[in-house]
N, C-alpha and C positions, 0 to 999 in steps of 0.2 A: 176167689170163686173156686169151688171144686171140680175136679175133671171129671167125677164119677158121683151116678145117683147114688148116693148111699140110704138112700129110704129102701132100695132094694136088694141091700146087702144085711148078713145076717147081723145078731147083736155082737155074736164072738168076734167077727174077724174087727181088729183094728189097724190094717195097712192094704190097702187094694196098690196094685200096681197089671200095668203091660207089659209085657216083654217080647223080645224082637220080631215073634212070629205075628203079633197084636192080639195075641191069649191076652185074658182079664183076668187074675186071681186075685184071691183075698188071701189073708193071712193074719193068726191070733199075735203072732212077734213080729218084729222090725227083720226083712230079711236085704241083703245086703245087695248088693248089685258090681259080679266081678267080673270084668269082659265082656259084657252084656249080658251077662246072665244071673239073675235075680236067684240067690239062695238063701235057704235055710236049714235049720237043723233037721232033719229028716225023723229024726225019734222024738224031736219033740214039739216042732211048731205041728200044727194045722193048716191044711192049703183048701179052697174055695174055687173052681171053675164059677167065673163069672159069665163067660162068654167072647164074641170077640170084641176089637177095639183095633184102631191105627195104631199103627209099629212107631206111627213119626216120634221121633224126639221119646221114643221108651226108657231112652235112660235117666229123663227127670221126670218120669210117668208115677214113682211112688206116691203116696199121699198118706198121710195117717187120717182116721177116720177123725173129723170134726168134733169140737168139744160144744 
């Protein structure tokens, strides 16, 4: 089961996740999660404010979007 609507996520992004403040973001590449803190390439991915979300358990919050 998914942790996130993604009917209202755009078509680009293929990875939602939260992070520790329970920010929601999308992203078009896999961004990695170092310390608690979910990164990517900054020149080349794309990032999505989703909104908020719980912090709990943000470190296994990734999800790739549903096939």
């Amino acid at each position: 089961m998914s942790k996130y609507n993604w009917s209202k996520v755009p078509s680009w992004v293929n990875y939602v996740f939260t992070d520790q403040d329970g920010d929601v973001f999308g992203c078009d590449n896999k961004p990695t999660c170092d310390g608690g803190t979910f990164n990517g390439h900054p020149r080349y991915d794309k990032w999505y404010y989703l909104g908020k979300g719980s912090p709990e358990d943000y470190e296994n919050s990734l999800e790739e979007r549903p096939r």
